[in-house]
Structure formats: structure tokens, C-alpha cells
C-alpha positions in Angstrom: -2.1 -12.4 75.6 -5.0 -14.9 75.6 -8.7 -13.6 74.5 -9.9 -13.5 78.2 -7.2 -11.2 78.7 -8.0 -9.1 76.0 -11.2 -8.7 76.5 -10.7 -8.1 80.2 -8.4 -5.1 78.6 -11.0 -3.6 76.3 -13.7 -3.7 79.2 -11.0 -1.4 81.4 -10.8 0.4 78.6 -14.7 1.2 78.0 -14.8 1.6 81.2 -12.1 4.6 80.9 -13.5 6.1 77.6 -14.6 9.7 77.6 -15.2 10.1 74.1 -17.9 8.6 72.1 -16.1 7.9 68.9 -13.5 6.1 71.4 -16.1 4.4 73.2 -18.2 3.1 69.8 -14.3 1.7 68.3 -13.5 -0.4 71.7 -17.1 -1.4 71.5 -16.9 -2.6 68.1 -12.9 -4.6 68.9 -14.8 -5.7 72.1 -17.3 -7.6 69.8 -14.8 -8.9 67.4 -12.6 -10.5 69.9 -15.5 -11.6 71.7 -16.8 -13.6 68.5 -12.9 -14.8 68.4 -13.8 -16.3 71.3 -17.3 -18.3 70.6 -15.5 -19.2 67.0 -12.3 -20.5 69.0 -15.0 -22.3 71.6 -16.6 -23.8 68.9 -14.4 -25.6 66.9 -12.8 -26.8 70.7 -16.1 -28.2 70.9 -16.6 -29.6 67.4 -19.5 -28.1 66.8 -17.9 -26.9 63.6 -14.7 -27.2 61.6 -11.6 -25.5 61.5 -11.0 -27.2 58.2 -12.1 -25.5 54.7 -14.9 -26.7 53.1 -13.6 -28.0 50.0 
């Protein structure tokens, strides 16, 4: 599963959510994979390194 698809998962699933403790957890995984994505976008970009600092 890429990250768009995941995401495009999670969103169905907010949109589905009755509960708010199930709502606030796929919120929170749908801003984790979400900075997944603008970390994976940035080192494809080179604005930084996937390589450790030291």
C-alpha cells in the first residue's frame, strides 16, 4: 500500500467514525502518515538527507 493510499484509507475511515476516541486515533495516524509523506517528499527532493548526521 503506498502512503496516498493509506491516507485515502484513513480519510474513509474519518469519514465513518462515530466515536470520538475513534475519530481523535485516525486523526492522530492521519497526521503521522501524512508527515511520512512530506519527510518521504523531501528527501526525493533533496531538501534534506536521508543519511545520518554523523
Amino acid at each position: 500500500m503506498t502512503i496516498e493510499q493509506h491516507i485515502e484509507e484513513l480519510l474513509a475511515e474519518l469519514r465513518n467514525a462515530v466515536c470520538t476516541g475513534e475519530r481523535r486515533q485516525i486523526e492522530t495516524e492521519l497526521e503521522l502518515v501524512k508527515a511520512e509523506r512530506e519527510v518521504a517528499r523531501a528527501e526525493q527532493d533533496g531538501r534534506v538527507s536521508a543519511e545520518p548526521p554523523f
